[in-house]
C-alpha positions, -999 to 999 in steps of 0.1 A, spaced: 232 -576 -132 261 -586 -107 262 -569 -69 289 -549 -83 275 -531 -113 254 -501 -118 239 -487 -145 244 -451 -155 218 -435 -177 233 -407 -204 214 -378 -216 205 -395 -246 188 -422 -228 212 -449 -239 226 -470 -206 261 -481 -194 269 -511 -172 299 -502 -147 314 -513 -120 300 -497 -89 322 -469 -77 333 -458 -113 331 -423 -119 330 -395 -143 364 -404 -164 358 -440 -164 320 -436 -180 336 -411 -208 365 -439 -213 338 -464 -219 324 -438 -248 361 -430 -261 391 -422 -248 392 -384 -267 363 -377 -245 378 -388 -215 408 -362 -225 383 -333 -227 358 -342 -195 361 -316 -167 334 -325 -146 302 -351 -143 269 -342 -135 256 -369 -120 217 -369 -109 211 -331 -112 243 -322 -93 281 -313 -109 305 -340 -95 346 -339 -101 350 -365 -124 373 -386 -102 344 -389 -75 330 -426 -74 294 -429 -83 280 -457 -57 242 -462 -71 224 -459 -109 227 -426 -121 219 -403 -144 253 -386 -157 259 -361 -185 294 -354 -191 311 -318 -185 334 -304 -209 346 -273 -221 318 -265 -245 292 -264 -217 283 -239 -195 290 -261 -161 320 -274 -173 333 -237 -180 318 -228 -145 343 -257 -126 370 -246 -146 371 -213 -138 363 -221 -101 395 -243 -100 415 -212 -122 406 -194 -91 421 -218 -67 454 -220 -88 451 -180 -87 452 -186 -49 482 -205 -45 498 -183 -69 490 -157 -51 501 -178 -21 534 -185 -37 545 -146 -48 528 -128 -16 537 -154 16 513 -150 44 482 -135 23 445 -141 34 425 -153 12 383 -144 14 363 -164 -16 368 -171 -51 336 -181 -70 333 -187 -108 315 -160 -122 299 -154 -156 327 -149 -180 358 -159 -155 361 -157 -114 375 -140 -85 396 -135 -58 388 -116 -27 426 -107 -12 438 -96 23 471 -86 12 478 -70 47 510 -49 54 524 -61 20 527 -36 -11 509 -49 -35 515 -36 -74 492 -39 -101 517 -34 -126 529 -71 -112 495 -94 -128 520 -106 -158 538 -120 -132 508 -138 -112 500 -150 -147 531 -163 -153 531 -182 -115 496 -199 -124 505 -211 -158 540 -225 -146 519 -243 -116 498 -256 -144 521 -271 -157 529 -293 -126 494 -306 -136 486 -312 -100 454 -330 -90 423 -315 -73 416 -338 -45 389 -338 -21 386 -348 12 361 -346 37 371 -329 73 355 -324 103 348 -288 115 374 -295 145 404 -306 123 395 -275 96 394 -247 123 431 -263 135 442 -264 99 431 -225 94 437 -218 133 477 -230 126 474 -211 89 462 -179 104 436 -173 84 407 -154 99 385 -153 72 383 -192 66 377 -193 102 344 -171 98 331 -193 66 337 -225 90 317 -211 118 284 -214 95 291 -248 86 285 -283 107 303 -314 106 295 -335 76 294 -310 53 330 -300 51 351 -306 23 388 -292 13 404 -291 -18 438 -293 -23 465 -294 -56 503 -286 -53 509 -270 -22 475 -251 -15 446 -262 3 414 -241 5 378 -247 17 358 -254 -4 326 -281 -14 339 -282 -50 338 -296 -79 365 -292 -94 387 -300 -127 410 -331 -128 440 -315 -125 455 -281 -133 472 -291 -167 439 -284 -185 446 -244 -176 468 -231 -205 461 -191 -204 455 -167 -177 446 -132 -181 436 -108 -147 413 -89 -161 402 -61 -135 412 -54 -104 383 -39 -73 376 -33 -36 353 -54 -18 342 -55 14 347 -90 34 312 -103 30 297 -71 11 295 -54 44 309 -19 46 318 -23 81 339 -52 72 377 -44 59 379 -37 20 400 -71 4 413 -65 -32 392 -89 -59 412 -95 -84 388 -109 -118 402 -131 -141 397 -156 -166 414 -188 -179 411 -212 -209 419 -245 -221 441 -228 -250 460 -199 -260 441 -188 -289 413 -188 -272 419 -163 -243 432 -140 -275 395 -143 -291 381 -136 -254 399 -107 -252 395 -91 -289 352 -97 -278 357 -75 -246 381 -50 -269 345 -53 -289 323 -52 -262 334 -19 -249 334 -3 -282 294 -15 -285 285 -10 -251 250 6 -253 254 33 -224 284 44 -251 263 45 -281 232 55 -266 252 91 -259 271 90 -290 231 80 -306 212 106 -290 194 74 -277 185 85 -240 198 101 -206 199 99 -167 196 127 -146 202 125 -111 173 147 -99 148 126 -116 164 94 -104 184 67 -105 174 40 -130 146 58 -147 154 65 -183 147 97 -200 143 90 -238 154 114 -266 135 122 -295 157 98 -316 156 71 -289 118 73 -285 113 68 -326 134 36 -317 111 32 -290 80 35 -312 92 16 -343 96 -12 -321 62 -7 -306 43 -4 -336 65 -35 -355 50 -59 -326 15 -42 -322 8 -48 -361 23 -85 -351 0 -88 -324 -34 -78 -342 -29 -105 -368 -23 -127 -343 -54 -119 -328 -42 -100 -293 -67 -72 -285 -48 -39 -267 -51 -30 -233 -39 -2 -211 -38 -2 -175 -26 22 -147 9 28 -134 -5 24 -100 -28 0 -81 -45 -5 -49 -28 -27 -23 -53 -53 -22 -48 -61 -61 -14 -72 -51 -19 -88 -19 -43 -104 -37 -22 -112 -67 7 -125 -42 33 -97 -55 26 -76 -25 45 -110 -4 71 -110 -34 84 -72 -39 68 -54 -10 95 -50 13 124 -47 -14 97 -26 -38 88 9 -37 72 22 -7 34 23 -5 18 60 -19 -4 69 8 -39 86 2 -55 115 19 -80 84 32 -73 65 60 -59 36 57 -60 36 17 -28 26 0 -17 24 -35 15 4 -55 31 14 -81 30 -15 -107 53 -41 -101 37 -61 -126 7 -58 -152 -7 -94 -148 -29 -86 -116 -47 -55 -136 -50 -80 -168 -66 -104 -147 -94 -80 -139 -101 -66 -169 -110 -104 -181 -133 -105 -146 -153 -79 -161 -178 -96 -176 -187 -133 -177 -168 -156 -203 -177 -185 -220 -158 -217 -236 -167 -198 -271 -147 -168 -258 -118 -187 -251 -88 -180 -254 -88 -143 -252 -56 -124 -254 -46 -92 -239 -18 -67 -250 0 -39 -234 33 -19 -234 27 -17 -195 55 6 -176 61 -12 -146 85 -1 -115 107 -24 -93 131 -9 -65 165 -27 -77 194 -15 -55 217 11 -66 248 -13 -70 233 -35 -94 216 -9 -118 232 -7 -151 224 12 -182 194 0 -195 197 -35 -190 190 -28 -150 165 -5 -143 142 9 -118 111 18 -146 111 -5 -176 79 -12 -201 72 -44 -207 60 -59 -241 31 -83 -218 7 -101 -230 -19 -126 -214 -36 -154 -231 -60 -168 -212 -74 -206 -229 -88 -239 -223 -59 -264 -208 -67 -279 -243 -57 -250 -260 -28 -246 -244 -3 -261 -271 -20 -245 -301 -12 -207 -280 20 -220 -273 26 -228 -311 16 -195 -321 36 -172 -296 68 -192 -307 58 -183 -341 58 -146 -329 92 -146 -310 111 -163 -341 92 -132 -365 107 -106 -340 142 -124 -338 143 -126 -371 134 -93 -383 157 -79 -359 189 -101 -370 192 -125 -338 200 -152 -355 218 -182 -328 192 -195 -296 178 -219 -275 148 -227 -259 147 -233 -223 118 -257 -214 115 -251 -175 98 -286 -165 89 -293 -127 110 -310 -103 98 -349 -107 108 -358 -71 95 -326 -52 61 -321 -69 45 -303 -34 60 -272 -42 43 -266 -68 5 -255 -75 -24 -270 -100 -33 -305 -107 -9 -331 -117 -29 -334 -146 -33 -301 -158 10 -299 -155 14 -331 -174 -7 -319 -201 11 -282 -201 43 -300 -200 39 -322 -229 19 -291 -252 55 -273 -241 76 -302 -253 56 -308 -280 55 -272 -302 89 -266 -297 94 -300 -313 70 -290 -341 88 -259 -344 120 -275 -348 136 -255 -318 172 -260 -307 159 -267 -267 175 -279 -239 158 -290 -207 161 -279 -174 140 -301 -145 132 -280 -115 133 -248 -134 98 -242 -136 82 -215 -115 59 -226 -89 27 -216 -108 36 -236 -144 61 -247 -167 76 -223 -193 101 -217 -220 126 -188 -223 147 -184 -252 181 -178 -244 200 -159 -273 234 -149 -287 243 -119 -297 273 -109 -319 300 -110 -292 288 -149 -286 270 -137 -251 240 -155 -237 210 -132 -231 173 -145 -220 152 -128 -247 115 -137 -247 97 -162 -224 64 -180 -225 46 -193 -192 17 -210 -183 2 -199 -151 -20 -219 -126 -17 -196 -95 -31 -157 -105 -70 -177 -121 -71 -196 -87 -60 -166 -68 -84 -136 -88 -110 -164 -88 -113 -167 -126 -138 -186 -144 -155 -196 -175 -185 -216 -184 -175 -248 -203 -195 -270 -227 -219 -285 -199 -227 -252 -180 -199 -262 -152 -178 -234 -143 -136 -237 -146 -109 -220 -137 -89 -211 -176 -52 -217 -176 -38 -183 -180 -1 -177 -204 24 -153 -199 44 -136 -230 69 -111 -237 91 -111 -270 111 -84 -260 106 -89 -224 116 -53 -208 120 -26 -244 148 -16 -224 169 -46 -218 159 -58 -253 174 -17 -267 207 -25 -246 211 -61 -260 200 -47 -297 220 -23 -297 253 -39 -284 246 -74 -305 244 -45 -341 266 -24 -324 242 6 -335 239 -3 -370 200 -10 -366 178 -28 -392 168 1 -420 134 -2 -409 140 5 -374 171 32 -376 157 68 -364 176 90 -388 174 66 -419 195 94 -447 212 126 -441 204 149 -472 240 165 -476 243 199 -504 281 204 -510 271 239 -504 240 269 -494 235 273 -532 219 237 -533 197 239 -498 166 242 -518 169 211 -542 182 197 -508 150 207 -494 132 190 -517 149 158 -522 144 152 -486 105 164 -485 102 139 -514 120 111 -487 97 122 -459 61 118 -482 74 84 -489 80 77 -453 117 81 -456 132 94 -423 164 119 -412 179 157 -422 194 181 -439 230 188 -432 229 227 -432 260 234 -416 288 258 -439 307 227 -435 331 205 -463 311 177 -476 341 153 -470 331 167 -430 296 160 -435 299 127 -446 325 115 -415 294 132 -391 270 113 -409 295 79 -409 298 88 -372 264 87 -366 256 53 -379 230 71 -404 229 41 -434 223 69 -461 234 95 -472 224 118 -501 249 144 -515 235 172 -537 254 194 -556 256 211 -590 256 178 -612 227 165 -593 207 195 -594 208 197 -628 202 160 -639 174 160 -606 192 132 -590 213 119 -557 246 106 -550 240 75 -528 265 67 -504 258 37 -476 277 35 -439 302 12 -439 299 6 -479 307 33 -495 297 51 -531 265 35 -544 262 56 -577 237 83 -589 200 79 -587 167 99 -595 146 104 -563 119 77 -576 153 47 -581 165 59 -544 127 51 -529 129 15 -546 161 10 -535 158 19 -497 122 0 -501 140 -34 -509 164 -28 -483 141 -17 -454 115 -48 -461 110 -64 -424 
């Protein structure tokens, strides 16, 4: 190869000679020129490039468009910079804080000082950032020293600039500047701005200048852009969507659960309907687990302190965790459980194990507790008390794969039976060029590495893989799924631990008498059973499998003279395990059924005078409709086939 070449390496392994200081654009031109139309950014060893930057040395480069998560991530990162100047444009002389990309759009933190600012004027900041769009003005970079960026924001008046500069030395300054605005900023960013062809705000907030309340209160403004029309009218129909599904909604309209103030923030209270979700769920995954061979544990809520200094969580949540409970002892302090690993860990120190005992797998829906702040609880999906669906496998390294093989075999059951049809699997690999940082022998990594890469290949898992991901006590894979509104949620994760046997001094006797230390797995399908309610409940939107939903029928009599064959139609439902009510109220039955739509219950039964007499139902389903009359014995076959898991 000539002095002036390099050779960049794509994802798929295949290798392109160029011309040293090529970049992003040019490597997609060599591939096709439609691809070069649609590139937004290049990540080039690890690290998201603009695509115009030149690339001096061999590479590896993926390409960036719209359909991947970093390419959306610089778009909306320069949306927020054509926002800015916008913003600049309609309100002269405003400050301007930070604008990050954010999940599902960016923002704008806004000093708008003395000047009146209406929020019945965003069509019109729309309107200014798609006709600045349309300029298609380039995003170009240039590196400036900290001297000539405090003049440029010194001269600009800009005190907030000023502060970010004041944390940063020379070298690593970069502005970004298209049309007429120029922001700091290390990038990357899109070509130019004729990519951006809708712009919605979306929300407008107070923040404080650096999330200190001492600080003055700038005005964020969210928003998000896209590469077409039609697509920002999709986005918005799914948050239209999303706010009709979100859980906290249903779960009051449900009779799911509660929060009271007086016992506390973040800690659920679960209502009778809520819990028989709760349980269903529960006993769907314990049946699961006891064919699988898992044997149930239960542990504490609370521990001594040295179980977690010893375990290393003690270093990890102490200070941001729930304060110690003291003793009437001197000295003697208890935790409550951050996590239920530590406790499993002891329970498989007490008593000596063998290579013939190995792998042994523990099960518990453990309640754990973690102090999250009050800003960043939410519904169920953050909370302060959460059960976890744990599990700990602990195996020979050479066993490793076949475990792995057989949780992933459990997650996809569980996905499946619950209607989560679209994921991926994460593989979380170790960074190749900064192997100190994490713990265990090369060897044992390698080998945990490949039994990773290796089942999710025999399982034929959509994966994608992610180098420097891994924690620093083993590799793992967490399955990232969509739900019905096309969101991304982490549902159900799988590690392989060398740090808690090394640390709790675990052991087993091998083959040749030798004592080793077992490699120890982590696994939650569900994860928290709260998080995994909120994202069940928003992806069905409260229409839950049969087998799960609490009230499965409401037994409806058109009127008092048929509450007794009412009564025992539905204690016919209940002997064969058929769940709800009776509707008793002196209500019309075209009221009863609306109730009964408006509770999401999937059946209803209406008795009256005709079906009295014949000793039969009228079926009607949720959302469906009139199914047609049945005897009692027809209904049960029919709800069987529908409820199988």
């Amino acid at each position: 190869m000539s002095d002036g070449m390099i050779k960049i390496t794509l994802p798929d392994g295949s290798i392109k000679e160029l011309e040293k200081g090529s970049n992003g654009l040019d490597v997609a031109l060599s591939i096709s020129e439609g691809l070069a139309r649609n590139v937004l950014a290049a990540e080039v060893n690890g690290e998201v490039w603009d695509a115009t930057r030149p690339i001096t040395e061999d590479s590896h480069v993926n390409l960036l468009t719209w359909q991947n998560d970093k390419g959306k991530s610089t778009f909306w990162h320069s949306s927020a910079h054509l926002m800015a100047e916008a913003l600049e444009a309609l309100y002269p002389g405003v400050k301007l804080g930070i604008g990050p990309a954010i999940e599902g759009g960016f923002y704008y933190d806004v000093d708008f000082g003395d000047q009146e600012f209406d929020s019945d004027n965003l069509k019109v900041i729309e309107d200014k950032m798609l006709e600045l769009a349309r300029n298609k003005s380039e995003y170009i970079r240039e590196e400036v020293s900290k001297a000539d960026a405090v003049a440029y924001f010194t001269e600009k008046g800009d005190q907030y600039k000023l502060e970010l500069i004041e944390g940063l030395d020379d070298g690593e300054i970069t502005f970004y500047k298209q049309g007429n605005f120029t922001d700091l900023c290390k990038g990357p960013h899109i070509p130019n701005t004729g990519f951006i062809k809708a712009a919605k705000i979306l929300n407008i907030a107070g923040a404080y200048w650096r999330g200190d309340e001492k600080n003055k209160q700038l005005t964020r403004l969210y928003a998000v852009t896209f590469p077409k029309q039609k697509e920002l009218k999709e986005h918005l129909e799914l948050l239209e969507e999303a706010k009709k599904r979100d859980h906290r909604k249903l779960g009051k309209e449900l009779e799911l659960f509660t929060f009271s103030q007086k016992v506390g923030q973040g800690l659920p209270l679960w209502l009778p309907k809520g819990a028989m979700l709760r349980e269903r769920l529960e006993s769907f995954l314990k049946r699961a687990q006891t064919k699988a061979g898992y044997q149930p544990v239960v542990t504490p809520h609370i521990g001594n302190k040295e179980l977690y200094v010893t375990s290393g969580h003690y270093e990890k949540y102490g200070e941001d965790s729930f304060q110690p409970i003291k003793t009437p002892n001197e000295g003697e302090e208890f935790f409550l459980k951050p996590m239920n690993c530590p406790h499993h860990c002891e329970i498989y120190k007490s008593k000596p194990r063998s290579y013939k005992d190995l792998p042994v797998r523990f099960a518990e829906f453990g309640t754990v507790y973690r102090y999250e702040q009050s800003g960043e609880l939410h519904g169920l999906t953050r909370v302060r008390g959460f059960t976890q669906d744990d599990a700990h496998i602990f195996c020979t390294p050479d066993q490793v794969k076949e475990e792995f093989l057989k949780v992933i075999d459990l997650v996809l059951y569980v996905f499946s039976a619950l209607g989560f049809e679209d994921y991926t699997a994460q593989i979380s690999l170790r960074d190749p060029e900064n192997k100190a940082k994490y713990i265990g022998s090369d060897e044992n990594w390698e080998k945990a590495e490949r039994a990773i890469q290796e089942a999710a290949a025999e399982k034929g898992l959509k994966t994608v893989t992610e180098y420097g991901e891994a924690a620093f006590y083993g590799p793992k894979l967490d399955f990232m799924v969509k739900d019905a509104l096309k969101r991304s949620w982490q549902l159900g994760t799988i590690q392989v631990d060398y740090n808690l046997p090394e640390r709790f001094e675990l052991e087993y006797t091998g083959s040749d008498n030798q004592k080793y230390r077992p490699v120890m797995l982590h696994r939650a399908p569900f994860g928290s059973l709260e998080r995994f309610v909120a994202v069940l409940t928003e992806h069905c939107g409260g229409n839950y499998p049969l087998w799960l939903t609490p009230d499965q029928i409401a037994v409806l009599p058109i009127s008092e003279k048929y509450a007794k064959y009412a009564e025992e139609v539905y204690s016919y439902m209940e002997e064969n395990d058929i769940r709800g009510f009776i509707d008793h109220r002196d209500e019309k039955i075209g009221r009863k059924i609306r109730d009964a739509e408006t509770k999401k219950i999937p059946y209803m039964l209406i008795v009256g005078e005709k079906e009295q007499e014949e000793g039969k139902v009228s079926a009607r389903r949720h959302g469906e409709g009139d199914l047609g009359s049945f005897t009692k014995e027809e209904f049960t076959a029919l709800f069987r086939e529908a409820a199988k898991v």
